[in-house]
N, C-alpha and C positions, 0 to 999 in steps of 0.2 A: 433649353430652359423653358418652364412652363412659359404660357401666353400673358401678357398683360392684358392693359385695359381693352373690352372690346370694343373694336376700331368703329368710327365714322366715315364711310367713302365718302368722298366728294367729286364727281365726276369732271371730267375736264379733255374729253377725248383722247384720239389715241396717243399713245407715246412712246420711247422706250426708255429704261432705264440702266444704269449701274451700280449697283448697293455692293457696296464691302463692310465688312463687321469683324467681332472675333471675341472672344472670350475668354478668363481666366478662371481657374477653378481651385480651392485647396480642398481637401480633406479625404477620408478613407469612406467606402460603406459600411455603412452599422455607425457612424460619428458626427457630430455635425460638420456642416460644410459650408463654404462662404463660396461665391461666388461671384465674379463681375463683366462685366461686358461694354461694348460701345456699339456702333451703326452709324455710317454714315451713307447718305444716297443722291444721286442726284436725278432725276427724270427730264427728257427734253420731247416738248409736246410735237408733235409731226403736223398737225392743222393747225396752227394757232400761230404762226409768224413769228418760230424762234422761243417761245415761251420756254421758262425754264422751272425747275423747282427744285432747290436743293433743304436738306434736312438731317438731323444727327440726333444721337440720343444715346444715354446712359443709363446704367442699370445695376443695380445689386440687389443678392437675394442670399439668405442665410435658410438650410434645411437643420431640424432637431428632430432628430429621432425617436420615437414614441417607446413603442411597444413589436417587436416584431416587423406586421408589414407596415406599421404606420409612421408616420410623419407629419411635422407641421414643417411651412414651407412661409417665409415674409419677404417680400420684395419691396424695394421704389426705385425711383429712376428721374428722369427730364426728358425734355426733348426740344426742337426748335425746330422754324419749318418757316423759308420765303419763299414764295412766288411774285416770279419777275413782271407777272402779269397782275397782279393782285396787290397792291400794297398793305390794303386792309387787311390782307391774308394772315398776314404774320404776325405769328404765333409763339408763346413761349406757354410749357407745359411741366407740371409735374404730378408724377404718378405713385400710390403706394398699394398693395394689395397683400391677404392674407391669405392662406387655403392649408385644406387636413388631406392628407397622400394616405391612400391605400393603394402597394405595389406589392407583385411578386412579379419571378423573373420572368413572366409571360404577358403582363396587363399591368397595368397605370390607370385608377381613378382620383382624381381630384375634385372637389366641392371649395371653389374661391369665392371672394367679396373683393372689394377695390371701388378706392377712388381716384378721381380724375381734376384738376385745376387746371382752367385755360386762361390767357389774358393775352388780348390781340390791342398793343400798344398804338394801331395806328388807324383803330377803326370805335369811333365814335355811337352811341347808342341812349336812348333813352330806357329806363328802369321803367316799372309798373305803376312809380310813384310821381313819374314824370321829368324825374334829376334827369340830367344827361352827362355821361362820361363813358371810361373807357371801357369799352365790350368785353365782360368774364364770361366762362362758361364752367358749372361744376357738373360733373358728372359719376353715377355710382352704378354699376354692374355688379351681377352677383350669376354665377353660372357653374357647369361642370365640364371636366376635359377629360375625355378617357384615351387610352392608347391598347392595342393587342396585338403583341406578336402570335399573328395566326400560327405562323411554321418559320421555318427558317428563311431566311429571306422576303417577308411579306408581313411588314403591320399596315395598320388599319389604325385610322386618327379621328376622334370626331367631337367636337365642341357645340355649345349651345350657352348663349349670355340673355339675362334680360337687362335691360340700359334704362337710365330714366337723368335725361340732363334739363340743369334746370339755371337757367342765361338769363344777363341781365337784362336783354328785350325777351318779354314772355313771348311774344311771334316766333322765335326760334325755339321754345322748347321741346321736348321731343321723349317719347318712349318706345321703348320696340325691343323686339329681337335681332341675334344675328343669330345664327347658324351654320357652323362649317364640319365640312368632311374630306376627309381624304386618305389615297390609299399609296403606298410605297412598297415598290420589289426592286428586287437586287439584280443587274444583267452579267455580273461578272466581271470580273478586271478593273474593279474601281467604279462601273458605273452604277447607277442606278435607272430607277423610272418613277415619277409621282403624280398623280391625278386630283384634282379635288375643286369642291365645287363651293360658293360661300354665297349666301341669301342675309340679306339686311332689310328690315322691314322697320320704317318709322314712322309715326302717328305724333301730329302737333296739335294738341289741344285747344290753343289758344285760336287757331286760324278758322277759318270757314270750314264746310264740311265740304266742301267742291273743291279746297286748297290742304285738305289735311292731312294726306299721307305722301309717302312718297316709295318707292323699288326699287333694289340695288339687287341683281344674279351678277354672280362670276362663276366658269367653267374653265379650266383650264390644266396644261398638260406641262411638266416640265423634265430634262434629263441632266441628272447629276453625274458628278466626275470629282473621285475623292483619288488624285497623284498619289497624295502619302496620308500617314495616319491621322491628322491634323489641318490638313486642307481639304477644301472643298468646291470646285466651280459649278454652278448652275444656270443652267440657260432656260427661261421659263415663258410662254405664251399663252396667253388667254383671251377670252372674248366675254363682254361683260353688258350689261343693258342697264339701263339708269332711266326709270320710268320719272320725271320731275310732277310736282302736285297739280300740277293744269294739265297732268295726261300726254304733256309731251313727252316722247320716246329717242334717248342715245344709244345705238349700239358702237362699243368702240372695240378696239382689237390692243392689243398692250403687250408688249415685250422687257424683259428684263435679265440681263445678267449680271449674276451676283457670285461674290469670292468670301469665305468666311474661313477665316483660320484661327483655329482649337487650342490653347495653351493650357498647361498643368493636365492634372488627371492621371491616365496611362503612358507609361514610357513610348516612344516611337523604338521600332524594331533596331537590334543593335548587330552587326553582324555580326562580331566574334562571338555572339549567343546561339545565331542561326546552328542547323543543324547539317553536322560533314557528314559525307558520307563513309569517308574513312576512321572516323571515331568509334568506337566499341561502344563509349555512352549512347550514342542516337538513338530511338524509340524508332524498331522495326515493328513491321507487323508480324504476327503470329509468337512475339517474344515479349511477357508481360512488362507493363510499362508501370514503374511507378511514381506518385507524385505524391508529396509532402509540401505539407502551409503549416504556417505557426499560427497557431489560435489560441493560446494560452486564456485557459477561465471559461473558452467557450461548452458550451453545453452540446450541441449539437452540428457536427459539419460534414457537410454533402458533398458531392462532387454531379455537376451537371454538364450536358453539353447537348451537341447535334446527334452522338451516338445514343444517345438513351433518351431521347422525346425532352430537354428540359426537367425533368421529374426529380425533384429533390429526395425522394423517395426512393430514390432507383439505386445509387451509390451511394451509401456513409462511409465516411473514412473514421477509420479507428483512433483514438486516441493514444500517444504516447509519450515519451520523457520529455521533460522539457519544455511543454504545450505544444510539441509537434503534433500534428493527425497523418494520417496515409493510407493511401490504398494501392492496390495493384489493379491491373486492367489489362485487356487484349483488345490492340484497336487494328481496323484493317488501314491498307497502308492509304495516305492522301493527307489534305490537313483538317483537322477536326478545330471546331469551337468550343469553348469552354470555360468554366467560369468555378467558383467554389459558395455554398450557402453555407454562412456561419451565422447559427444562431437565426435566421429568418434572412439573415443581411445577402445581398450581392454582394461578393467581392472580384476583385478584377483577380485572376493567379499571377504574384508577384514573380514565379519565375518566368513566364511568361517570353519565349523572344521579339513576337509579333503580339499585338492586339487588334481589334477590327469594332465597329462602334458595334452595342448591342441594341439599340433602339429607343433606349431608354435613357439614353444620357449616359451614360456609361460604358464600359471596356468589355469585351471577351476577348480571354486569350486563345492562340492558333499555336494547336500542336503539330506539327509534322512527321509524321508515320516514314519513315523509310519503304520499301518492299525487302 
């Protein structure tokens, strides 16, 4: 799912964590689509005598489809968040945001806005006006998110937000950017690899010019492990610096493993679909292979994958009775990715016996070539 609001670090040395999540999805591509989520996480600080912090948070988000590659995309969600060492800490949140999609099956740009409502029930504050009560914080970000599948196995992710919060003690308000990047490859067998690096940069208006910014770097590396179609475990490290407004300097080190499991969407592989090799049907190499989707109404549908560069251009499948399309093909033997464009749209291939994630939130299907 795209990113919500962009985040505020708070630093607090090092820790490690365990975040589990998961998600539910309806709809087809080319229709619109709901979607829903949760997260729950808990961190245990390693310097700080047992310190704890746990947090959860919900989410929904509906896509409408435009025109071809575009899309409108509407989220909101909640969240919570105590620290064992902090009482003031705690927090209750709710978030909503908007953004316009332009994708095709290689790259994802997004252009969102979003706002943010905080209220920390147990931490007192004076206003501008001198009242004194309980400490809000509103917050509104507007940024872009791009994504590019360079090649097969290898995208590339990179975000940039500008933030402007404005709380009920003006001492804490606060403008800035964040900026993140990062890059993902595939090692084979379920695993992966992801690198990336996230800069936050805040400026308080209201304070001295000796107390008025503050630095937030993270770098870090993690390795993912997808068992089956739908699960996911990651184990993640990083190293992070937190420069505070009086120029003091935290380097901390931070760990996290986290479990996210995937619901609706693409079927998970079924066997009695797998391919025998005692079947006359199975897709040999060098014996043309054919595949048929119903598309009924569609104007235009392709056939793409890892054997022909992605290129929607490269394979159209012919139209026939019924709103069926098809084409024939010669693939060599191993298992290929693949997917169909109807009409601009991604679709996942319904006959599909395996699916594999495409990067984009979404399915390709895995065909398997005999020899």
């Amino acid at each position: 799912m795209a990113p919500g609001p962009a985040p505020t670090v708070v630093p607090g040395g090092p820790f490690a964590a365990l975040q589990a999540g998961g998600t539910v999805a309806w709809g087809r591509p080319g229709r619109m689509g709901l979607a829903m989520g949760g997260q729950a996480w808990t961190e245990h600080f390693l310097d700080a005598g047992g310190r704890r912090v746990g947090s959860g948070a919900v989410l929904v988000e509906a896509t409408v489809p435009l025109y071809r590659h575009w899309a409108l995309r509407a989220g909101g969600g909640g969240h919570v968040f105590d620290d064992s060492a902090r009482e003031t800490a705690r927090r209750i949140a709710g978030w909503s945001e908007a953004g316009i999609v332009m994708a095709t099956s290689r790259w994802r740009l997004e252009a969102q806005a979003g706002l943010e409502a905080r209220r920390y029930p147990d931490f007192l504050s004076i206003d501008d006006t001198g009242a004194v009560g309980v400490y809000t914080e509103r917050q509104a970000n507007a940024g872009l998110h791009a994504s590019w599948a360079v090649m097969r196995g290898l995208v590339l992710r990179g975000s940039g937000h500008l933030r402007r919060t404005d709380a009920r003690d003006p001492w804490f308000d606060d403008r800035g950017p964040t900026v993140e990047a990062s890059v993902e490859t595939a090692l084979g067998r379920g695993f992966g690899l992801e690198g990336d690096a996230f800069l936050q940069e805040r400026r308080f208006p209201e304070r001295p010019d000796d107390r008025d910014r503050d630095h937030y770097r993270q770098a870090g590396l993690a390795v993912t492990w997808s068992p089956a179609g739908r699960w996911q475990v990651r184990l993640a490290g990083a190293r992070a610096r937190y420069t505070w407004p009086d120029g003091t300097v935290d380097d901390d080190a931070r760990w996290q493993l986290g479990v996210t499991l995937r619901l609706g969407g693409a079927d998970l592989p079924d066997p009695a679909r797998l391919p025998r090799d005692d079947d006359p049907a199975t897709p040999r190499a060098g014996r043309p292979i054919e595949l048929r989707v119903h598309a009924p109404g569609a104007a235009a549908v392709a056939l793409v994958g890892d054997f022909n560069g992605w290129d929607p251009g490269a394979a159209p499948l012919t139209p026939g009775a019924d709103g069926w399309w098809s084409t024939r093909i010669l693939l060599p033997a191993g298992t290929h990715a693949y997917a169909y464009v109807v009409d601009g749209a991604w679709l996942t291939p319904p006959e599909a016996s395996a699916t594999e994630d495409d990067g984009f939130g979404g399915r390709n299907g895995l065909l398997v070539v005999m020899p």
